[in-house]
Phi, psi and omega in degrees: 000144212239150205263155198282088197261123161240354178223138153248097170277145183231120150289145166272299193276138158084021173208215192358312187231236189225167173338300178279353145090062175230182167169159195294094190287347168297266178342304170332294232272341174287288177331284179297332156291256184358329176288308192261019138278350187222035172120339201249133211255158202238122168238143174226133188222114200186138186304332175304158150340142161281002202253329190281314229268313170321311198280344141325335242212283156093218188292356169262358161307337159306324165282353174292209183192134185222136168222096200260136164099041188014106167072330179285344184235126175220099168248156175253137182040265187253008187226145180265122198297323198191152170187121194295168156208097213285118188305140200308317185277305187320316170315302162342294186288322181272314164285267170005281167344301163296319207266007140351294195221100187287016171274001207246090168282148194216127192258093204281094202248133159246177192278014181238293178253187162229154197223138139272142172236143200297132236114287172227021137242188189223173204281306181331304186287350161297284147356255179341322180289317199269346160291022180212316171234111187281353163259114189213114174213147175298128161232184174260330183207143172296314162315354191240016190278113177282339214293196191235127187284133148234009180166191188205107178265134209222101160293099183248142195314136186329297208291003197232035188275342174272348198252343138303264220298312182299337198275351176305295185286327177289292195301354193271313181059044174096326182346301210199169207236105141263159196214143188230170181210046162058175150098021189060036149256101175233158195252120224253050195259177189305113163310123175116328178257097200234196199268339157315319202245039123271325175298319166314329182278323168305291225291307187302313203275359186232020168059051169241185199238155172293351164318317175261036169243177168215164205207120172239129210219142180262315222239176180304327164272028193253333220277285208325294209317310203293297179314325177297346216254128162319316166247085187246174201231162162235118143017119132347301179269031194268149182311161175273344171296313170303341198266357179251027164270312205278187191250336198214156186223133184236191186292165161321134179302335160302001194247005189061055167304322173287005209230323157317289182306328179279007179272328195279337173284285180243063220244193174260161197259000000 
């Protein structure tokens, strides 16, 4: 008996799409008509830009639901649900902090853009960036950025990305929440707005229970999402802290693992 599913949430990198950052869209686009015959509403939940994540999506982003900015941007279809607004002196207080350690690259995301500042990052690395946030712009100082803050997306050496978060979290003192997806990323956010209370906020507005909901994830800002969700699933490739927050382990994201398991809900019989 195939279980009463009405939200599917997907992290994209390193769960949704493959490496080269593709995934089947024939195949996807048969899943996602079946989904929404039968009820079930499509989350793309992912650290990335809402701007990037629409562009990942393409024309089916319109039927979508997005919980972008781990959390911090949250839209349904064409209207927007949420959106943190990180108080000006904690931005302060968090850039001061950062300017710390010049190993620490940064990335600033406000709800109108995302900003690098000139200076402290090199072009290569802007580049590099804007394949993750397609709204970008060069500024000379982040203090001088009017938008409404919604995190610090933060690049740090791979091997010391655990060792960056604790040190993180001490100088920070409760400000701000890091939260990693491994690989020397990590994300600076509102406590508390991670990607369970954006799912929360769909789950509120669409009269469903985390019961019907299910969640597939790789990575460390992933776990609260695994833990909210009645079904949830960890990557193959997924961390080990992940695969024992979730109830279940499916293939690799090279293997479509998510596109396995939603054949088996809603696939043709």
């Amino acid at each position: 008996m195939k279980p009463d599913i009405r939200l599917v949430a997907v992290d994209i990198d390193g769960t949704f799409v493959h490496s080269d950052y593709t995934y089947d869209r024939q195949r996807f686009e048969r899943l996602f008509e079946a989904m929404k015959k039968a009820g079930c509403r499509f989350v793309a939940a992912s650290g990335n830009q809402y701007a990037q994540l629409r562009d990942v999506f393409g024309e089916y982003a319109a039927d979508m639901a997005f919980v972008a900015e781990n959390g911090a941007y949250v839209q349904d279809r064409n209207e927007l649900v949420f959106a943190a607004n990180m108080d000006r002196q904690v931005v302060q207080d968090v850039i001061e902090a950062l300017d710390k350690d010049s190993a620490i690259q940064t990335v600033l995301c406000g709800a109108k853009s995302a900003y690098c500042q000139r200076g402290k990052v090199s072009q290569a690395f802007y580049d590099l960036t804007s394949v993750y946030y397609h709204q970008l712009r060069w500024v000379d100082d982040f203090r001088m950025v009017g938008d409404q803050i919604l995190k610090f997306a933060l690049t740090v050496p791979e091997e010391k990305t655990s060792e960056y978060c604790e040190w993180l979290r001490q100088e920070l003192n409760g400000k701000v929440e890091p939260t990693t997806s491994g690989h020397g990323s990590i994300d600076l956010i509102v406590p508390g707005c991670h990607k369970a209370s954006g799912l929360k906020r769909l789950v509120e507005r669409w009269g469903i229970r985390p019961e019907q909901c299910a969640a597939f994830g790789d990575g460390g800002n992933d776990i609260e999402m695994l833990q909210y969700c009645g079904y949830s699933f960890a990557m193959d490739n997924a961390d080990k802290a992940v695969k024992k927050a979730a109830k279940f382990v499916c293939p690799s994201n090279e293997e479509d693992g998510v596109l396995v398991v939603l054949e088996q809900w809603f696939g043709e019989k």
